[in-house]
HTML snippet that shows the backbone in 3Dmol.js (N, CA, C, O; Angstrom):
<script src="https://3Dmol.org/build/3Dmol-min.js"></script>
<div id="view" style="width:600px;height:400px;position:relative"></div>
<script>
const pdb = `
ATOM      1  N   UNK A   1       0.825  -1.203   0.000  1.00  0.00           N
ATOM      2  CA  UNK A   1       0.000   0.000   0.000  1.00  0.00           C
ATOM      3  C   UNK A   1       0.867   1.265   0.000  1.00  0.00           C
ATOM      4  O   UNK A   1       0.721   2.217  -0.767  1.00  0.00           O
ATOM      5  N   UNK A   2       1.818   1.143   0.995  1.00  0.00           N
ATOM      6  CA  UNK A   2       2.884   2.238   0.974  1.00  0.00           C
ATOM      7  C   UNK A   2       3.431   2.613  -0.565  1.00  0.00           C
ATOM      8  O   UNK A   2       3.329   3.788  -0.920  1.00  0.00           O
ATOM      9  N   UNK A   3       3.812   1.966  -1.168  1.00  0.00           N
ATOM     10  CA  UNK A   3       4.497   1.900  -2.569  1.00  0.00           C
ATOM     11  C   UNK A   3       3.743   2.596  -3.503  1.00  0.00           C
ATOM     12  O   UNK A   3       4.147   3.502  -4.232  1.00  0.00           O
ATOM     13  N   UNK A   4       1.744   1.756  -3.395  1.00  0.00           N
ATOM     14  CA  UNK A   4       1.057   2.589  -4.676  1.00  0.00           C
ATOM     15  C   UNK A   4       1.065   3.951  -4.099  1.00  0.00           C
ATOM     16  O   UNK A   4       1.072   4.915  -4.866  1.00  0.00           O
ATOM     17  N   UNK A   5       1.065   4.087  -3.054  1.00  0.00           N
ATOM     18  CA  UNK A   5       0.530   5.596  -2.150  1.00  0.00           C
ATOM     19  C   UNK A   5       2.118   6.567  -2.653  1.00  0.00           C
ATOM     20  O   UNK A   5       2.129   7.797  -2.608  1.00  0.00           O
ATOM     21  N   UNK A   6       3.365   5.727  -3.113  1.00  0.00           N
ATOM     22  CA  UNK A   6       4.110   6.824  -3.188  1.00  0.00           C
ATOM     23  C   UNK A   6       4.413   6.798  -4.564  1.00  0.00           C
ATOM     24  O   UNK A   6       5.309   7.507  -5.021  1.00  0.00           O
ATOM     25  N   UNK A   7       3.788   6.095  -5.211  1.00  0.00           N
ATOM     26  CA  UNK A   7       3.616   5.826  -6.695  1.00  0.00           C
ATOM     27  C   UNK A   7       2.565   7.116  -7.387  1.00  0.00           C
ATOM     28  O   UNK A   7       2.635   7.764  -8.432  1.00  0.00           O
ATOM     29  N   UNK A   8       1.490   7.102  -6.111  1.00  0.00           N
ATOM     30  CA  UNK A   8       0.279   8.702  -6.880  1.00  0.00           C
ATOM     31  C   UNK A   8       0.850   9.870  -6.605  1.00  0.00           C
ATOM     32  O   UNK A   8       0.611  10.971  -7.102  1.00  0.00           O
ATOM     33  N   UNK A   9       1.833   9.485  -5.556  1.00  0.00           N
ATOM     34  CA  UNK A   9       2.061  11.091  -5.216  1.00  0.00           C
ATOM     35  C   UNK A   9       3.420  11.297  -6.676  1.00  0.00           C
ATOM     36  O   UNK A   9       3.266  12.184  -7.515  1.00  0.00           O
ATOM     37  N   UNK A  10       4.026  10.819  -6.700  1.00  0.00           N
ATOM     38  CA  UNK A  10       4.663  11.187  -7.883  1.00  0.00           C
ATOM     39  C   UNK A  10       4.487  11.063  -9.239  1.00  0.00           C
ATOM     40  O   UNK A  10       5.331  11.305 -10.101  1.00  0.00           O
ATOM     41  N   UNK A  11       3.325  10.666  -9.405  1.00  0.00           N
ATOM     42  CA  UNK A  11       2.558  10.680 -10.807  1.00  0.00           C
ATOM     43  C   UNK A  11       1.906  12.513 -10.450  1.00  0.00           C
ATOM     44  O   UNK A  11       1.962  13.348 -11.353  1.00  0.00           O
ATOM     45  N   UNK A  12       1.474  12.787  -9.387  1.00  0.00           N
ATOM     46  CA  UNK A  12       0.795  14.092  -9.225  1.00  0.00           C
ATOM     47  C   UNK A  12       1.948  14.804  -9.287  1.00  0.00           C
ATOM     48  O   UNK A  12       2.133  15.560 -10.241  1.00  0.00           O
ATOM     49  N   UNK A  13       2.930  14.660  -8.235  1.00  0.00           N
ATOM     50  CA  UNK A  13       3.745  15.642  -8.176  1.00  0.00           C
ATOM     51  C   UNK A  13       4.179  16.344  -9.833  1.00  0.00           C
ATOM     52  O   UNK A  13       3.919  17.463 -10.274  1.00  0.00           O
ATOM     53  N   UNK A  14       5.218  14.739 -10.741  1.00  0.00           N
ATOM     54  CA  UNK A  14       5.526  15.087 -11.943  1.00  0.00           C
ATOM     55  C   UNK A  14       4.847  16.171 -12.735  1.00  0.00           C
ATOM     56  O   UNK A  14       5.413  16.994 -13.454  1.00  0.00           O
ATOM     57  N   UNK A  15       2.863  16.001 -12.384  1.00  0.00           N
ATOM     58  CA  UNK A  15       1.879  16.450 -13.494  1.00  0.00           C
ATOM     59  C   UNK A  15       1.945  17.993 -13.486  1.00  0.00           C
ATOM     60  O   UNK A  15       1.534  18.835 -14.285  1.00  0.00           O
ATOM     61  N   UNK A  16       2.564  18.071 -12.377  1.00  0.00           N
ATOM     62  CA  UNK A  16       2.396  19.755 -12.355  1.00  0.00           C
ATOM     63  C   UNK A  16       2.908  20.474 -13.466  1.00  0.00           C
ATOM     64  O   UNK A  16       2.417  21.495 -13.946  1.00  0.00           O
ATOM     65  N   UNK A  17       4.250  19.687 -13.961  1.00  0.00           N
ATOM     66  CA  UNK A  17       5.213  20.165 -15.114  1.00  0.00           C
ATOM     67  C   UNK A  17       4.373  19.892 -16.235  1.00  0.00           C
ATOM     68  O   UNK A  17       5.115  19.909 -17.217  1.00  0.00           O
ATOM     69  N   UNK A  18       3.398  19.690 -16.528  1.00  0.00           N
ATOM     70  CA  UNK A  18       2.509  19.928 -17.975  1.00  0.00           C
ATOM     71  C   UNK A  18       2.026  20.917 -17.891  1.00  0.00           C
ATOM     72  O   UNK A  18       1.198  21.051 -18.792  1.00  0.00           O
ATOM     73  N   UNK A  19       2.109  21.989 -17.076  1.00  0.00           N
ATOM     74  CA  UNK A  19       1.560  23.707 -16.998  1.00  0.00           C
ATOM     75  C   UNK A  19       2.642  23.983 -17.470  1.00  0.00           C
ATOM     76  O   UNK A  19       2.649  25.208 -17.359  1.00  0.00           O
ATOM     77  N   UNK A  20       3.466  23.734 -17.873  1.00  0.00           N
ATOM     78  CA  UNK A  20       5.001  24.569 -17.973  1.00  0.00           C
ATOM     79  C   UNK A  20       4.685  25.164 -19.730  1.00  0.00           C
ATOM     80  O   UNK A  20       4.748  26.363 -20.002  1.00  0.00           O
ATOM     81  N   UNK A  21       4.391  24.210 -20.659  1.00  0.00           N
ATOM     82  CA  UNK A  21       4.240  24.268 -21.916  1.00  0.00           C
ATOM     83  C   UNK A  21       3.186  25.514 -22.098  1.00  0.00           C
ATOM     84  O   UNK A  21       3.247  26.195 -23.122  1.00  0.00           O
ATOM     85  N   UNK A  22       2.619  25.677 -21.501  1.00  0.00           N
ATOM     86  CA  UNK A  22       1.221  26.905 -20.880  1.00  0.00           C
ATOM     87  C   UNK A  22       1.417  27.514 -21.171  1.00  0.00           C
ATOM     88  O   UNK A  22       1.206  28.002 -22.282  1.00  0.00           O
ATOM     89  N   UNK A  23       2.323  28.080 -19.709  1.00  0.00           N
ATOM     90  CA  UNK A  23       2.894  29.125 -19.217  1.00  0.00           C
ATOM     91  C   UNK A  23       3.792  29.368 -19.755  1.00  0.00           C
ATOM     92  O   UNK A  23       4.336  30.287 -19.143  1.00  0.00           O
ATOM     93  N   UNK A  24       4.786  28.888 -21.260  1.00  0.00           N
ATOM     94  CA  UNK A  24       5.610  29.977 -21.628  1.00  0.00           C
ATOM     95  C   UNK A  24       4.453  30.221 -22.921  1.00  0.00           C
ATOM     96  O   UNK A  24       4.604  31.307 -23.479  1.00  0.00           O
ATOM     97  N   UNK A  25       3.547  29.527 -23.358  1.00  0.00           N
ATOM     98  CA  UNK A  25       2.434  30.387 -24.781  1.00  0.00           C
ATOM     99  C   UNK A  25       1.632  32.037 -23.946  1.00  0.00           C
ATOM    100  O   UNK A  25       1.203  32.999 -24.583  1.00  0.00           O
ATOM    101  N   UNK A  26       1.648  31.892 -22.430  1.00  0.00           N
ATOM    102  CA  UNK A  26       1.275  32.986 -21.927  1.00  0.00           C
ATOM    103  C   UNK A  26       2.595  33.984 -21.819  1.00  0.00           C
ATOM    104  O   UNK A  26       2.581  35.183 -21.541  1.00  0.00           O
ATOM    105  N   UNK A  27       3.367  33.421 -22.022  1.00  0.00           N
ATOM    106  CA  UNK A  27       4.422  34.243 -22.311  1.00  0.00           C
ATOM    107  C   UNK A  27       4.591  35.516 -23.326  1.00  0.00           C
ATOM    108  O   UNK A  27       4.920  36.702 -23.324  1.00  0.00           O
ATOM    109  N   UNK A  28       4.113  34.395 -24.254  1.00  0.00           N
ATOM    110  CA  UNK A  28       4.252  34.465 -25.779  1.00  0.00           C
ATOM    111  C   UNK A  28       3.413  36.020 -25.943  1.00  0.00           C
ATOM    112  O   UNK A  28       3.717  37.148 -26.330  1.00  0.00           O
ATOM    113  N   UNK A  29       2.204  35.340 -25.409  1.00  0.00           N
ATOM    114  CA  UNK A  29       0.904  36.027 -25.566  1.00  0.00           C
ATOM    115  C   UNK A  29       1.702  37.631 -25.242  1.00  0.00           C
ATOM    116  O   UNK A  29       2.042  38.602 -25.918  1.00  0.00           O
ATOM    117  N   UNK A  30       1.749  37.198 -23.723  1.00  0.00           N
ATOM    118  CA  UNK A  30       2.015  38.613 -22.851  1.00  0.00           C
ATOM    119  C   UNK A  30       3.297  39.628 -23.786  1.00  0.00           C
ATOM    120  O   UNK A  30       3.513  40.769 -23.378  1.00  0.00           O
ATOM    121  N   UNK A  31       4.166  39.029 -25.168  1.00  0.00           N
ATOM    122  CA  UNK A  31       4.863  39.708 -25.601  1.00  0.00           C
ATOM    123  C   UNK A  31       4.374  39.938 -26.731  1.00  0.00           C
ATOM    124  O   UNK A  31       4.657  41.003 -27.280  1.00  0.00           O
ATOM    125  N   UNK A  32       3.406  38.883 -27.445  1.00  0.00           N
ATOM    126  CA  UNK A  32       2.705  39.873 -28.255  1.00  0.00           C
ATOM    127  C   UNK A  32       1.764  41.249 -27.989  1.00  0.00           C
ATOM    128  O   UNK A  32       1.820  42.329 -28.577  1.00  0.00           O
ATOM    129  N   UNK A  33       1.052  40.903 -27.103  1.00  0.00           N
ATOM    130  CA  UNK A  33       0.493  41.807 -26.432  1.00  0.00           C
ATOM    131  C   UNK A  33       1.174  43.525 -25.997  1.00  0.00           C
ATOM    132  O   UNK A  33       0.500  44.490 -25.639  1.00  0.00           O
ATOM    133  N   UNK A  34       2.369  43.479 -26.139  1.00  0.00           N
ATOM    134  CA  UNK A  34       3.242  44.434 -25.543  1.00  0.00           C
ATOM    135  C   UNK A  34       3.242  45.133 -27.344  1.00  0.00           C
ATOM    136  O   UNK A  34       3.077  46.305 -27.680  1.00  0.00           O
ATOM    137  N   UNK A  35       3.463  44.046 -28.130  1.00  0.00           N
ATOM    138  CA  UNK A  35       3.659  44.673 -29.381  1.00  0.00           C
ATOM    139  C   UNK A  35       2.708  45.341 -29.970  1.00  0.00           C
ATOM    140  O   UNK A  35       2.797  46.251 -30.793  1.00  0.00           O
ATOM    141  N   UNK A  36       1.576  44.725 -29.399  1.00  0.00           N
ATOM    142  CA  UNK A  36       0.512  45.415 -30.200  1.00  0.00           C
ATOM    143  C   UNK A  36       0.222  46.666 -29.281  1.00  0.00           C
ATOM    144  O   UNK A  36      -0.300  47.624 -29.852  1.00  0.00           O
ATOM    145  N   UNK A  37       0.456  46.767 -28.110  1.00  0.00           N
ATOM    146  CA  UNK A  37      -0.049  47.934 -27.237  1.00  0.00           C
ATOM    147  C   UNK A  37       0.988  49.315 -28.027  1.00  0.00           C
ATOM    148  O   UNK A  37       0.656  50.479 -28.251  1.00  0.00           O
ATOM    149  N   UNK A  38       2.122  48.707 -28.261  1.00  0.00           N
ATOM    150  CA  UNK A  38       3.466  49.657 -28.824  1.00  0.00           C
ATOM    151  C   UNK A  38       2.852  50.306 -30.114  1.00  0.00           C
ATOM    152  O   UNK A  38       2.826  51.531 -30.239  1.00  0.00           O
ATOM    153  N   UNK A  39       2.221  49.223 -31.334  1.00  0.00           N
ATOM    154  CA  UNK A  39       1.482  50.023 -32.665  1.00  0.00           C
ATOM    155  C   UNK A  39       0.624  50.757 -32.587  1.00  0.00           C
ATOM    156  O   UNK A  39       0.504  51.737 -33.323  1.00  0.00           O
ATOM    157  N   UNK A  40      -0.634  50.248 -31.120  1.00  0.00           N
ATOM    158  CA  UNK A  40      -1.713  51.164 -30.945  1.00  0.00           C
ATOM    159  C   UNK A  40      -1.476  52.627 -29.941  1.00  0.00           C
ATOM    160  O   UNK A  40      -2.306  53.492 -29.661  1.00  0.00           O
ATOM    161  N   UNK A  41      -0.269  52.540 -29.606  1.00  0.00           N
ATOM    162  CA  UNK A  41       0.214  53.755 -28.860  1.00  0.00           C
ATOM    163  C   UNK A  41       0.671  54.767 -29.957  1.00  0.00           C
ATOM    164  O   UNK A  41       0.352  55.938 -30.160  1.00  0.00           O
ATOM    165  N   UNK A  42       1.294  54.148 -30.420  1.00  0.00           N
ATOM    166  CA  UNK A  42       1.933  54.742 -32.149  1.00  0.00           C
ATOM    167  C   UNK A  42       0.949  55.483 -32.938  1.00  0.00           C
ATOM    168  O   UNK A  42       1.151  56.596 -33.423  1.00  0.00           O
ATOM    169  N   UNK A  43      -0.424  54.615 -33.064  1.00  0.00           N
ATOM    170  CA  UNK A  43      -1.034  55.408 -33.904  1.00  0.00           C
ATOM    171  C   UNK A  43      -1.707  56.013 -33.532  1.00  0.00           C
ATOM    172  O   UNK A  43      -2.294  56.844 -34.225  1.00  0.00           O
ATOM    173  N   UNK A  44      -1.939  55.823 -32.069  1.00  0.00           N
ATOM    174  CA  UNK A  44      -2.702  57.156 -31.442  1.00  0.00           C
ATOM    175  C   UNK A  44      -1.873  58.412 -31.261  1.00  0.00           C
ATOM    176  O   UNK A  44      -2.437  59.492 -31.439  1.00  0.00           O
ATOM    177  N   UNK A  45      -0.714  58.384 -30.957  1.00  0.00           N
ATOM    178  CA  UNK A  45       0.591  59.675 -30.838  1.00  0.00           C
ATOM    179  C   UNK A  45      -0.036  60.096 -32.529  1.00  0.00           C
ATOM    180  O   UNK A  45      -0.449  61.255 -32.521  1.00  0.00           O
ATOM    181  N   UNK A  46      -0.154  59.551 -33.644  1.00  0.00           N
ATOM    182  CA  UNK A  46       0.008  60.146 -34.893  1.00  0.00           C
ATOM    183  C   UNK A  46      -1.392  60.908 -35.360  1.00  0.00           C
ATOM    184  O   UNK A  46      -1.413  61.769 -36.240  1.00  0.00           O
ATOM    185  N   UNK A  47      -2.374  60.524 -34.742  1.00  0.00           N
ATOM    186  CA  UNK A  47      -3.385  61.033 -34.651  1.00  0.00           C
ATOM    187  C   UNK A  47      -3.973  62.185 -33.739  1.00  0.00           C
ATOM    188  O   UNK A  47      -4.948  62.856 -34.078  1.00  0.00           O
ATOM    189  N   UNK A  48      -3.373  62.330 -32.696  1.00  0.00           N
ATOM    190  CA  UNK A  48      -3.429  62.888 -31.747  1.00  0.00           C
ATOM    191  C   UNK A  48      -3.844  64.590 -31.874  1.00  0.00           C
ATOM    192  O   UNK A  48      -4.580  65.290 -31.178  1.00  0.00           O
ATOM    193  N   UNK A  49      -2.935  64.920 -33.205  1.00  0.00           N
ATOM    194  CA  UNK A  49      -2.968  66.253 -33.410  1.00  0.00           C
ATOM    195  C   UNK A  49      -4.794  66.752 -33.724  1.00  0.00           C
ATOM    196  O   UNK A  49      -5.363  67.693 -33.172  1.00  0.00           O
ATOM    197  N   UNK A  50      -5.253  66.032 -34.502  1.00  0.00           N
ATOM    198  CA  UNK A  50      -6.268  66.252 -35.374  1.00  0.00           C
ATOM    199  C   UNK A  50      -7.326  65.620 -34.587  1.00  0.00           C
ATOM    200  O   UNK A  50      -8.477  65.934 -34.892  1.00  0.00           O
ATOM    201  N   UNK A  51      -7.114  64.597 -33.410  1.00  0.00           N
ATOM    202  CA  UNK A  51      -8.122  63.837 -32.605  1.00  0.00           C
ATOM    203  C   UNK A  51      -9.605  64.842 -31.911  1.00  0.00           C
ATOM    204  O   UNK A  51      -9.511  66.028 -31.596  1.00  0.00           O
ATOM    205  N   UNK A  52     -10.274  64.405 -31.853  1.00  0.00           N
ATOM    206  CA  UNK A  52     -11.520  64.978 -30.852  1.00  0.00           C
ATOM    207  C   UNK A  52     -10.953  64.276 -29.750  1.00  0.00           C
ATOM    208  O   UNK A  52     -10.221  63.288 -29.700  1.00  0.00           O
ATOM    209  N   UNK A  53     -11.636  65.273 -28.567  1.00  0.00           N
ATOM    210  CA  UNK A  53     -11.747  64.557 -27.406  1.00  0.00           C
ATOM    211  C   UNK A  53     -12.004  63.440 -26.923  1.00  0.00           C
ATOM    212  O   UNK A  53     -11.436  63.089 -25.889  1.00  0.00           O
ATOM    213  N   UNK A  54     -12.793  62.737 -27.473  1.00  0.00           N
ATOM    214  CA  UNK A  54     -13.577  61.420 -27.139  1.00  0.00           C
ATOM    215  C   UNK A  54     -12.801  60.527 -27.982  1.00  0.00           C
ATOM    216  O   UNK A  54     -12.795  59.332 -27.691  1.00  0.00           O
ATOM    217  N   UNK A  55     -12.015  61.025 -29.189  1.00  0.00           N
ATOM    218  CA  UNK A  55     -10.968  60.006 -29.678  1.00  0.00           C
ATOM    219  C   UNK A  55      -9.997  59.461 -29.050  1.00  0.00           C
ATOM    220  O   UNK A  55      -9.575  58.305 -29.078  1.00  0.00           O
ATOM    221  N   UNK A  56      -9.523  60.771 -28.228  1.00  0.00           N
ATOM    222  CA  UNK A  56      -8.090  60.092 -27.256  1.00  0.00           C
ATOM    223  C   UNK A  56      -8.826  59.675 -26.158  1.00  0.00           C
ATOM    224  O   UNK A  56      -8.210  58.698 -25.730  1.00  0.00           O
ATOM    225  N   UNK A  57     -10.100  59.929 -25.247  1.00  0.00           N
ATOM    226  CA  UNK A  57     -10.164  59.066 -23.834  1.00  0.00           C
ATOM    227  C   UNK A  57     -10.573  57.746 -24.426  1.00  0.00           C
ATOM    228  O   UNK A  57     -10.669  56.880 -23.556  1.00  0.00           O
ATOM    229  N   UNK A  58     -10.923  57.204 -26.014  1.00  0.00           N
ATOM    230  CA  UNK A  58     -11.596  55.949 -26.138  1.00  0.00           C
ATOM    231  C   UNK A  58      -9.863  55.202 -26.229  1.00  0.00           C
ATOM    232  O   UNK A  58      -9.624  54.124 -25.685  1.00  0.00           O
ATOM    233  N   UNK A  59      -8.647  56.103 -27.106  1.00  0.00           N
ATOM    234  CA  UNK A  59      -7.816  55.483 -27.325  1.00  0.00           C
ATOM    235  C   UNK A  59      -6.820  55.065 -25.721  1.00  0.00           C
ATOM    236  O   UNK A  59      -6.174  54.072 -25.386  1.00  0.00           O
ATOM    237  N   UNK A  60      -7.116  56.332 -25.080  1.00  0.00           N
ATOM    238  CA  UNK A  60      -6.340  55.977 -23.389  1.00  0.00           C
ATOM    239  C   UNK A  60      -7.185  54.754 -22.791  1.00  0.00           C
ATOM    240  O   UNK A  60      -6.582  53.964 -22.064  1.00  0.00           O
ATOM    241  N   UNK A  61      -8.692  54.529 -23.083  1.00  0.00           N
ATOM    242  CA  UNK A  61      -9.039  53.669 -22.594  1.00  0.00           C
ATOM    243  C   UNK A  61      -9.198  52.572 -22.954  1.00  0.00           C
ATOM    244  O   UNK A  61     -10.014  51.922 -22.300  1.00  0.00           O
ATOM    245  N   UNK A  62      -8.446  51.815 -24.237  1.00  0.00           N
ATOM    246  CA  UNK A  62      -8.177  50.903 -24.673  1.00  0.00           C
ATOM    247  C   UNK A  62      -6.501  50.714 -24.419  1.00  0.00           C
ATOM    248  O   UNK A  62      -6.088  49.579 -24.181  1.00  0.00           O
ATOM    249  N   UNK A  63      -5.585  51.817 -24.475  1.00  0.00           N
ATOM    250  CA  UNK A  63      -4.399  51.201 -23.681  1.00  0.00           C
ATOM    251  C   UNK A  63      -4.681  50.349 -22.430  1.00  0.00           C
ATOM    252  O   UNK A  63      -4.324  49.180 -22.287  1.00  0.00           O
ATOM    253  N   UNK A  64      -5.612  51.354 -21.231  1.00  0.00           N
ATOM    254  CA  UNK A  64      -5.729  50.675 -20.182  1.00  0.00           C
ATOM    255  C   UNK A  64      -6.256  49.105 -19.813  1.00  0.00           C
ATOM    256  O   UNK A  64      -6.063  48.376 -18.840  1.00  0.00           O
ATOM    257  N   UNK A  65      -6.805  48.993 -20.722  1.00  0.00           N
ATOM    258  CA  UNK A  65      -7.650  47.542 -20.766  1.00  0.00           C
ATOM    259  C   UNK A  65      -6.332  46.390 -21.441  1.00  0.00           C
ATOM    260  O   UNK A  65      -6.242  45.208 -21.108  1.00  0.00           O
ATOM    261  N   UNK A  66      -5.336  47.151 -22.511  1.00  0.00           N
ATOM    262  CA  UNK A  66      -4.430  46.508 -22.642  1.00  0.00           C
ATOM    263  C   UNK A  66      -3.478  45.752 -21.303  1.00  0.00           C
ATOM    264  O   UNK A  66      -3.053  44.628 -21.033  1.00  0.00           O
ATOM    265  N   UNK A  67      -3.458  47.102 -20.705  1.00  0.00           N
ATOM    266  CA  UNK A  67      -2.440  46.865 -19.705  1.00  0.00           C
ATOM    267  C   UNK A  67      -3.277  45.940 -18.346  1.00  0.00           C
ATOM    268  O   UNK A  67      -2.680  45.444 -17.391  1.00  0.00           O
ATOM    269  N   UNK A  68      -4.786  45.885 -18.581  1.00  0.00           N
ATOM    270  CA  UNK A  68      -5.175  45.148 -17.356  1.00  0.00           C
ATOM    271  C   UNK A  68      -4.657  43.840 -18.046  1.00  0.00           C
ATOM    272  O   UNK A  68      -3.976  43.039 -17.406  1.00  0.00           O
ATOM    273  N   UNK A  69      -5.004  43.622 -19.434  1.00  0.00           N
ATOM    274  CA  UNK A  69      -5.102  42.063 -19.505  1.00  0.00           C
ATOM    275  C   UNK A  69      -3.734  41.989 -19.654  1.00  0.00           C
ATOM    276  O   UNK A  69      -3.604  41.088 -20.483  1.00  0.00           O
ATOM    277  N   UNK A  70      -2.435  42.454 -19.308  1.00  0.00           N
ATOM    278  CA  UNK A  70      -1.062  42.137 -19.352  1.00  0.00           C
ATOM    279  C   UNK A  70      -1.308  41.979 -17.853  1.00  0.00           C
ATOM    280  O   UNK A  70      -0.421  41.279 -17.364  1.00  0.00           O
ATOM    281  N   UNK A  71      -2.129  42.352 -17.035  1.00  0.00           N
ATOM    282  CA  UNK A  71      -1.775  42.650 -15.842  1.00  0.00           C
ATOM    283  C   UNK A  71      -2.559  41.095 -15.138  1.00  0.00           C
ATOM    284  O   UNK A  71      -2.232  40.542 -14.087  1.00  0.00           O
ATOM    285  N   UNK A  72      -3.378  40.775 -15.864  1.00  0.00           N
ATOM    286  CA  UNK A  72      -3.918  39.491 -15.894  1.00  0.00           C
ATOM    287  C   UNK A  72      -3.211  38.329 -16.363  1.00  0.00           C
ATOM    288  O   UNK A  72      -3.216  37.362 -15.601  1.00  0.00           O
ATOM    289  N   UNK A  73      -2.788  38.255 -17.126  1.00  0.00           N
ATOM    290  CA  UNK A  73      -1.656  37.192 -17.672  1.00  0.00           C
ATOM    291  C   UNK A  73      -0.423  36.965 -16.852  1.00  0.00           C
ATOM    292  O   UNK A  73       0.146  35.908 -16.579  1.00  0.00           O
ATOM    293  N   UNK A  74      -0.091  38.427 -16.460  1.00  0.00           N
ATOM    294  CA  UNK A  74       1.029  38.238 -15.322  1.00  0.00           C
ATOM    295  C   UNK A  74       0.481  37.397 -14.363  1.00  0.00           C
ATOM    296  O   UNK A  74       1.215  36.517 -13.913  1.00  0.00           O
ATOM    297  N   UNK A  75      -0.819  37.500 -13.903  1.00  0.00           N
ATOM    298  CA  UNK A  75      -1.429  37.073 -12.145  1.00  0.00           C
ATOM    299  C   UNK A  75      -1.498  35.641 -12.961  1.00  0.00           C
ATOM    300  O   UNK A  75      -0.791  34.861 -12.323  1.00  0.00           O
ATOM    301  N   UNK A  76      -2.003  35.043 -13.994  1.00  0.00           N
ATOM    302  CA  UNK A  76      -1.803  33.629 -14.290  1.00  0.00           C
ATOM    303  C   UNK A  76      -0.447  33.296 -14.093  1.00  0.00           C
ATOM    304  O   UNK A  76      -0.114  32.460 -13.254  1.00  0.00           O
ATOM    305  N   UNK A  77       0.439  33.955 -14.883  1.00  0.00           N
ATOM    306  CA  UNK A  77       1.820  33.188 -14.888  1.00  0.00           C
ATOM    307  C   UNK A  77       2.217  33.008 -13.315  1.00  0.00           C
ATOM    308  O   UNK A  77       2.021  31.951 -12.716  1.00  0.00           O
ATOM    309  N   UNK A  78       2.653  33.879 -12.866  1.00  0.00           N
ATOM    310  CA  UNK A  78       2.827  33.922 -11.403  1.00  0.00           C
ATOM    311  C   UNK A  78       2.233  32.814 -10.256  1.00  0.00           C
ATOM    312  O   UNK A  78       2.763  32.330  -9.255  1.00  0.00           O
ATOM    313  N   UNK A  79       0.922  32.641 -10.850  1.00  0.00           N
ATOM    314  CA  UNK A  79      -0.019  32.143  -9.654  1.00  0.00           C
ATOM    315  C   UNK A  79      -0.243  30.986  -9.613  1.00  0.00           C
ATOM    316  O   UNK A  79      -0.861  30.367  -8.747  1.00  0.00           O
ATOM    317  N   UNK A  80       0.548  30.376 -11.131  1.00  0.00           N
ATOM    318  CA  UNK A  80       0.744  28.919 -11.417  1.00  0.00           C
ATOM    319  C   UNK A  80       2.454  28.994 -10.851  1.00  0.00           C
ATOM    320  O   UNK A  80       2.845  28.554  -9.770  1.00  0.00           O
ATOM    321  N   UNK A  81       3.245  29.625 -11.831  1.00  0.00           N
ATOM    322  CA  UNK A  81       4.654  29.382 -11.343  1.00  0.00           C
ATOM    323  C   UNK A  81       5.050  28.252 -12.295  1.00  0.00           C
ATOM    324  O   UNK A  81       4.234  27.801 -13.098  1.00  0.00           O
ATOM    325  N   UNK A  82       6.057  27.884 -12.222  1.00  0.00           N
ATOM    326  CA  UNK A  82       6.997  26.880 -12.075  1.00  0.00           C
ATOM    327  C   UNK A  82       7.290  26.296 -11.187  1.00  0.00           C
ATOM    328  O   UNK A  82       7.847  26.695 -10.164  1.00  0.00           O
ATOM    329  N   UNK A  83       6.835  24.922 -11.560  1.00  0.00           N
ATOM    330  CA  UNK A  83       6.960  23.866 -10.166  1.00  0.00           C
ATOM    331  C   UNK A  83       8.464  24.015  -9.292  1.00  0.00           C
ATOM    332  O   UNK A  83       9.648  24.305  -9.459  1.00  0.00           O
ATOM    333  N   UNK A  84       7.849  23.750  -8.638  1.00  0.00           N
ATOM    334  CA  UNK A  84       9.379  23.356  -7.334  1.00  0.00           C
ATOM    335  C   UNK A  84       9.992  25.251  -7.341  1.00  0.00           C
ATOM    336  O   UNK A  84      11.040  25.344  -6.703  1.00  0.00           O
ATOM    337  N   UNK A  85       9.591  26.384  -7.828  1.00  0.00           N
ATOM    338  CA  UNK A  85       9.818  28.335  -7.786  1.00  0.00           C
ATOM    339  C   UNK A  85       9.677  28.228  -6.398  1.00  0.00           C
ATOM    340  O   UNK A  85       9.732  29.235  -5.693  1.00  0.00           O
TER     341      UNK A  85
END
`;
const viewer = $3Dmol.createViewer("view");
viewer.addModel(pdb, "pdb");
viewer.setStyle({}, {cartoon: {color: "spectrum"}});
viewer.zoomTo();
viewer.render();
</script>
C-alpha cells in the first residue's frame, strides 16, 4: 500500500510540469500583447494632433484595458509558477 501511495504522489507531483508548456504560450501572448499595445500607442501619438476629445479618452481607454489584460496574464503566470519556484 505504501508503494502505490508513493507511486500517486509522484505521478501528481511530476503532473504539475505539464503547466510549464502553458505558461511559456502565456508568455508568448504577454509579448505579443506588448507589441501590439506599442502600434496602438503609435497610432494614437500620430493622430493625436487632429483627434476629438472622445478620440483620445476611447484610445487611453483601450491602452488601459491593454495593460489590465497584461496585468492578468502576469497574475496567471505567477499564480501557477513553475513547479518546485
Amino acid at each position: 500500500m505504501d508503494r502505490l501511495h508513493r507511486g500517486v504522489e509522484a505521478i501528481i507531483s511530476f503532473s504539475r510540469w505539464l503547466i510549464v508548456p502553458m505558461l511559456f504560450g502565456l508568455v508568448i501572448g504577454l509579448g505579443a500583447l506588448v507589441c501590439k499595445v506599442a502600434i496602438y500607442a503609435w497610432e494614437l501619438v500620430k493622430i493625436l494632433p487632429a483627434a476629438q476629445d472622445s478620440d483620445v479618452i476611447v484610445g487611453v481607454l483601450t491602452l488601459a484595458t491593454f495593460a489590465l489584460t497584461g496585468h492578468l496574464i502576469l497574475i496567471m503566470i505567477f499564480w501557477n509558477g513553475l513547479p518546485g519556484w
